[in-house]
C-alpha positions as CSV (number, residue, x, y, z in Angstrom):
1,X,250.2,98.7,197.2
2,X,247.6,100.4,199.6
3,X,250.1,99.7,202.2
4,X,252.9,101.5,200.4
5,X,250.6,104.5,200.1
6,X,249.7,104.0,196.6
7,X,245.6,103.8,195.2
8,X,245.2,100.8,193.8
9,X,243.0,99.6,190.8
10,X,243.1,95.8,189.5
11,X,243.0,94.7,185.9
12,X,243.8,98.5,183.9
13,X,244.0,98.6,180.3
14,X,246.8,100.7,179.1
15,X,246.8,102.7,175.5
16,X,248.7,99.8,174.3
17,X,245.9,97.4,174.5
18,X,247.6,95.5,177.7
19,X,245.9,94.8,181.0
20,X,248.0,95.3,183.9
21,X,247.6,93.4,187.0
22,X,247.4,96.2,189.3
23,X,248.0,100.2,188.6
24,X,248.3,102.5,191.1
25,X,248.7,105.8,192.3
26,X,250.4,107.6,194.4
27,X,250.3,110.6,196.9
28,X,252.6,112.7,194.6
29,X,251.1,111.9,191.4
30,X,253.7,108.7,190.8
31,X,252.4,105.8,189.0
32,X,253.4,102.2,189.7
33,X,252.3,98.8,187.8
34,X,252.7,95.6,189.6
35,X,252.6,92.4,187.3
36,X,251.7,89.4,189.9
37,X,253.6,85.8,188.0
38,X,250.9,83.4,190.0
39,X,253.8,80.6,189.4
40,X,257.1,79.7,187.3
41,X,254.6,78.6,184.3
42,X,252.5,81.7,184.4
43,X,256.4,84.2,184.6
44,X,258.1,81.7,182.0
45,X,255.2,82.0,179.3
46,X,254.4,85.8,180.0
47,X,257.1,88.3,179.1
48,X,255.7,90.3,178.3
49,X,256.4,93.1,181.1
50,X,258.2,95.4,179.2
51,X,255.0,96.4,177.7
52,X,254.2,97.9,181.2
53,X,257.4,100.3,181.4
54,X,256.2,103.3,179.1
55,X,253.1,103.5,181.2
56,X,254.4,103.9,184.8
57,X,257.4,105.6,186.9
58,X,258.0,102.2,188.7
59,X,257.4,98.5,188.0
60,X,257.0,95.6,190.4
61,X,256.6,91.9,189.9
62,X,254.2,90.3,192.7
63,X,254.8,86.8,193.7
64,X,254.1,84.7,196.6
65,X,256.8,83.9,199.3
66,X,257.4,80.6,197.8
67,X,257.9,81.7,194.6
68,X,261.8,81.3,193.1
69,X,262.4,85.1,192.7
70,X,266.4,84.5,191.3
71,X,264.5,83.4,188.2
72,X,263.3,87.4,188.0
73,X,264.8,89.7,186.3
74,X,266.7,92.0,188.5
75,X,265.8,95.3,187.5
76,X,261.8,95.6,188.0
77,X,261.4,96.1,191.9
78,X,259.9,93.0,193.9
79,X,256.9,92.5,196.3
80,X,256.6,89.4,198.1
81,X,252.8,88.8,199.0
82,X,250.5,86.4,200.5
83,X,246.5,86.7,201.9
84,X,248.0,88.6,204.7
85,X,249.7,91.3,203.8
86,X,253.0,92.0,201.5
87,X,256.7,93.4,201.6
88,X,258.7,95.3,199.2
89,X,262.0,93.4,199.1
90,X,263.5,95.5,196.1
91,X,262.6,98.9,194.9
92,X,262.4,99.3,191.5
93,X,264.5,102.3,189.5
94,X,262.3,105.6,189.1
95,X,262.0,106.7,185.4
96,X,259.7,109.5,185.3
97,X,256.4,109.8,183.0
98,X,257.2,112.7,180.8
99,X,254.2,115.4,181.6
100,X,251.8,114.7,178.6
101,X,251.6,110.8,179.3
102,X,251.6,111.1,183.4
103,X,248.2,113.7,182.8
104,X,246.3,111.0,180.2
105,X,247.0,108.0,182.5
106,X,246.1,109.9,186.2
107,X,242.6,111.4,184.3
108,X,242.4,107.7,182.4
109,X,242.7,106.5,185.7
110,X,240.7,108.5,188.0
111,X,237.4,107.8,185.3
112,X,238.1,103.9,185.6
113,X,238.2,104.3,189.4
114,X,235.0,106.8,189.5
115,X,232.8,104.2,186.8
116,X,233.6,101.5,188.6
117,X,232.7,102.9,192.3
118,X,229.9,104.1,190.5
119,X,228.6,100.2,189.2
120,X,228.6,102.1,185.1
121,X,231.9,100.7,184.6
């Protein structure tokens, strides 16, 4: 995500009580989510990803190059990762936050990023 210009942060709580995988932000104020499926198991008994959509203006699933991505939904976008580095192989659509919900996640955001730089969070 750093690499596509975004600020990442790893394991985010969202209002909704679910913890997504990463959550970042971007240069213009965009919010992403990526959902990384660590195998077929962990994508086939976790869906629930939809969860994720009211909470950012683009979604990505994560998975590692060996992973069987026509078994993915198509409309999320798709990063393809390893230890090294990662590549975006589909973008996802862009459905904006409405203003009210994009201002509580980016201050929501920037506390967990300043308590846990801090060690208090």
């Amino acid at each position: 995500m750093a690499a596509m210009g975004y600020a990442p942060l790893a394991e985010v709580t969202l209002p909704n009580g679910r913890r997504a995988d990463i959550m970042a932000l971007g240069p213009r104020g965009e919010i992403a989510i990526a959902e990384v499926k660590s195998g077929v198991l962990d994508f086939r008994t976790d869906q629930k990803w939809g969860d994720y959509l009211p909470y950012c203006d683009a979604f990505y699933f994560a998975v590692a190059p060996e992973f069987p991505q026509a078994i993915l939904p198509i409309e999320p976008g798709l990063i393809v990762a390893d230890g090294f580095g990662g590549a975006v192989l589909r973008e996802p659509p862009y459905t904006p936050l409405v203003g009210a919900r994009r201002k509580a996640l980016t201050i929501a955001f920037g506390r967990l990023a300043a308590m846990r730089t801090s060690g208090a969070g």
